[in-house]
N, C-alpha and C positions, 0 to 999 in steps of 0.2 A: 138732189132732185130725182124723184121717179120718173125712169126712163117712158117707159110707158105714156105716163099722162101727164107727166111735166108738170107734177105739183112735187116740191122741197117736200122731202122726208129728213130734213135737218132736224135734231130736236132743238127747240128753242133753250135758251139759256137764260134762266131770271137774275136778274141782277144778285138777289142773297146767293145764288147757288156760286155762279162767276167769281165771289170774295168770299166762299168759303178754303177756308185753306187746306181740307180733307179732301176735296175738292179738285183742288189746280194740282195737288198732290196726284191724285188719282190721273189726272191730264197729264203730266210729265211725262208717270209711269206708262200710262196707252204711248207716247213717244218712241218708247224702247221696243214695242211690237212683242210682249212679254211671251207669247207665243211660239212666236220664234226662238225666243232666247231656250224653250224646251228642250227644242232639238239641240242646240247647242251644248246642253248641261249630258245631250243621250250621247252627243259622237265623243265630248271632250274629256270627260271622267273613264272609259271604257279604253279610251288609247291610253292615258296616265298607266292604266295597270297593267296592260299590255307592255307599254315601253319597259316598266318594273320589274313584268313578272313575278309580277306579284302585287298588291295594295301597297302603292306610293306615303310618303311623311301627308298623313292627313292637312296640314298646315301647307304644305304646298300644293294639293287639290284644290284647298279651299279658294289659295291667293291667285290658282289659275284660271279655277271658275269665275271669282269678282273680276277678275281684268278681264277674260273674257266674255263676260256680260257686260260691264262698264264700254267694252268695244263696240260689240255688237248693239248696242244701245244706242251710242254712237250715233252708229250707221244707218241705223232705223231712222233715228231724229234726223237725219241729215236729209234721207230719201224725202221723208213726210213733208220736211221743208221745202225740198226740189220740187216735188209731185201735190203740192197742196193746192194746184190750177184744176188738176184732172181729178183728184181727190174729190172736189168737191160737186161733181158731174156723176158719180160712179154709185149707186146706191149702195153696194159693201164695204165704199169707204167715205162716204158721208159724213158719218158721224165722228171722224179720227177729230181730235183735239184742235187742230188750226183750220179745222173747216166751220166746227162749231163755234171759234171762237172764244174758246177756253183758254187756249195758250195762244198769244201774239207771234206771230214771224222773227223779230225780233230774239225772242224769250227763246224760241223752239234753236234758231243759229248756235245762240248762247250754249242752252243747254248742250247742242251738240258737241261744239267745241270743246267744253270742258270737259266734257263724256270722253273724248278723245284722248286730250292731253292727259287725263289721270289715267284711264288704262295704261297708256304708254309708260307713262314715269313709274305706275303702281308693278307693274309687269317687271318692270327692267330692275328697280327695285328687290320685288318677292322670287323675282324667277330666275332670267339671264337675257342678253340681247337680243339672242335669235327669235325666243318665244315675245321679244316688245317690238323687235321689227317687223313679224308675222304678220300682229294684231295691226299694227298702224297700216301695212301693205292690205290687211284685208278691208278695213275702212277706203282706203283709196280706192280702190278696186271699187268695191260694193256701189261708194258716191261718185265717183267720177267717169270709170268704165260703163256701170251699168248703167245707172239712173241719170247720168248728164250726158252720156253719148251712144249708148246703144238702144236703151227702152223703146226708146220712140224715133227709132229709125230703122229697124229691122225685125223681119219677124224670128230671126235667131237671138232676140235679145238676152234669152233666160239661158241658152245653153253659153254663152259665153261669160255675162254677167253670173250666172250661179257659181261660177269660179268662188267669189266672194265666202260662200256658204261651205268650199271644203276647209279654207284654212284653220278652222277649231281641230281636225286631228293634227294637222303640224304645228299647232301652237301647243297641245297637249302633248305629243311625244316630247319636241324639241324643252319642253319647261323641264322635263325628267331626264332626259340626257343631253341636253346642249348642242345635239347636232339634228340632221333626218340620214334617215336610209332608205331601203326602198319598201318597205313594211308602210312607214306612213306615208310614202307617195303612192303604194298601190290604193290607202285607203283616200285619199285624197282624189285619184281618180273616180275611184270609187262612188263617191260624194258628188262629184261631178257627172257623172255617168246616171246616176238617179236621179237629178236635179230636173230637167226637161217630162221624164215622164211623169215625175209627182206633181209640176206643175201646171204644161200643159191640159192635161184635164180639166182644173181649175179654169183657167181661160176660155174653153170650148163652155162649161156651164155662164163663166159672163161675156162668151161672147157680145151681143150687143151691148153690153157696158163701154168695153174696148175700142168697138167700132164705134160707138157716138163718140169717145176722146179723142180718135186716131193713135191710139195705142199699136204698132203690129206684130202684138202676140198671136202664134201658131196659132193656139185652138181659135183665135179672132178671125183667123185671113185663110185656113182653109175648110175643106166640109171636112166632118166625119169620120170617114171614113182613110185619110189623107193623114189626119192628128191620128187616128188608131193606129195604124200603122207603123206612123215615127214613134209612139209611147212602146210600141211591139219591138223594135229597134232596141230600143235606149235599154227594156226592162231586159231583155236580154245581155246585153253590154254589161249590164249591172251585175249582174247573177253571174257574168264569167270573170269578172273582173271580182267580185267575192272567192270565186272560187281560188282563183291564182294566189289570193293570201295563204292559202293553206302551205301551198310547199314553199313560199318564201318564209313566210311566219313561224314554220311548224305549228299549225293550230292542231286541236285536239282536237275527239270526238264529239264534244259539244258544237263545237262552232261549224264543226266540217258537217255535221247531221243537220244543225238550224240553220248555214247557207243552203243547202240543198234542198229544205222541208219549206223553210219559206221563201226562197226566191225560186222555186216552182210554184207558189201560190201566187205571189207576185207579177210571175207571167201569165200563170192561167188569168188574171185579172184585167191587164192587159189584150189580151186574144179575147177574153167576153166582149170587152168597149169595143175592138175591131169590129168585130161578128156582127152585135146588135148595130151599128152603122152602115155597116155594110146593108144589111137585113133594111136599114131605112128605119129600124124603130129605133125608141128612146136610149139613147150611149149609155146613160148614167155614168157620166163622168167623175161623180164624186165616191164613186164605189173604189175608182182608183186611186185617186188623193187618196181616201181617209187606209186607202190600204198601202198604198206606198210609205206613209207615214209610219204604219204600225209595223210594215216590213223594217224600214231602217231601224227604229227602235229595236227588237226579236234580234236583228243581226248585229247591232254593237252590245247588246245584253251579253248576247254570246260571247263578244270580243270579253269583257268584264269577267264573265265566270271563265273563259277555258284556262285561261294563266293559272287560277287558282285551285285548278283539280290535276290528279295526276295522271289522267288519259286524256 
């Protein structure tokens, strides 16, 4: 439904399209939040070759990436099935699969569960228990911490619940050496520490989406100037908490150059949304999204190339 005028911007579903099997196929996959799974494939392959020190047995990248996608898949399906009240209220999630109607409630559970149970068994399987006990703890977490008792009770929902969203570097180190240290918990903070400013933003653009569900996301429940501020916060946390990898890690010149090059872009971007808030004119809050995103991407790139150069 558009908020606005309260006319359903659902798209209709014609009976041929509903029993095509390209179709429900395509619905499944919208389940998984293929999106997401991006980010996943940028933190989870760049720790592997870090943990290595080099490019890991290709055959076990691959079997870390499918369990780790089959997880995170998961998790998606699970949330979509939780959230598919307010889902269907929200005009950017509207159109997700069990609001349209494409996939049954039912079908979406299903799919979840088994999304579950194969990562697990596939992980423990291809990799070792630490990296199938990660993944199943990061689904709990994701479905039950976030999406069944925090979302929609707090407006700290996304920095606690984003928890869910580091565990791809500790399921990528621990698949390569079967334990953690503090290299991939500093990067797990890490991950956590960027999570509120990338998202944030997002919320302050739907605000009124949020508040017609009673969602109480940050950018929902304060002004401005108030969300600038806490993003000003977090991007910093971020950028020193990058930093500290270097003398634990021993990172190179690559990574010590692009933490430094792009998480000073990454605050300068941050400190714009303050200012323009502040100022009372338009935040542009998706200036910070779509830059947080490219920041984390740029900084685990780096993670990838510095093992394999020799400065």
């Amino acid at each position: 439904m558009d908020i606005s005028t309260g006319v359903s911007t659902r798209r209709p579903v014609t009976p041929a399209a509903a029993h095509s099997p390209w179709r429900t196929v395509r619905a499944y996959i919208a389940l998984t939040k293929p999106r997401v799974l991006e980010l996943l494939l940028v933190t989870t392959v760049p720790v592997m070759i870090l943990a290595q020190g080099g490019f890991p047995n290709i055959w076990l990248v691959l079997a870390t990436v499918v369990g780790g996608s089959l997880s995170a898949g998961s998790a998606a399906a699970f949330n979509m099935y939780l959230d598919r009240d307010i889902d269907a209220h929200m005009q950017r999630t509207v159109n997700r699969p069990l609001v349209t109607g494409e996939v049954s409630p039912r079908g979406a559970l299903v799919f979840a569960w088994t999304l579950a149970a194969a990562s697990t068994v596939w992980l423990l399987i291809t990799t070792n228990w630490l990296a199938a006990a990660l993944s199943a703890a990061a689904i709990f977490f994701y479905v039950v911490i976030y999406t069944m008792i925090l979302k929609r009770r707090t407006e700290q929902n996304i920095v606690w619940g984003g928890i869910a969203g580091c565990f791809p570097v500790v399921i990528g180190w621990s698949a390569v050496t079967g334990s953690l240290s503090w290299t991939p918990m500093i990067l797990f903070v890490l991950v956590f520490l960027w999570t509120p400013p990338h998202y944030w933003p997002l919320s302050m653009k739907y605000k009124d989406q949020y508040d017609d569900v009673d969602v109480p996301m940050l950018g929902a429940t304060r002004n401005g100037s108030q969300v600038g501020l806490q993003v000003i916060l977090y991007a910093w946390a971020t950028v020193a908490c990058s930093l500290l990898l270097i003398p634990v890690a021993s990172m190179g010149l690559v990574y010590s150059a692009s933490a430094v090059v792009f998480g000073g872009w990454f605050v300068y971007e941050s400190h714009r949304l303050y200012a323009r808030a502040v100022r009372g004119t338009e935040p542009r809050p998706m200036r910070v999204f779509h830059a947080s995103i490219t920041y984390l991407t740029l900084l685990f790139v780096a993670i990838a190339i510095d093992p394999l150069l020799p400065f």
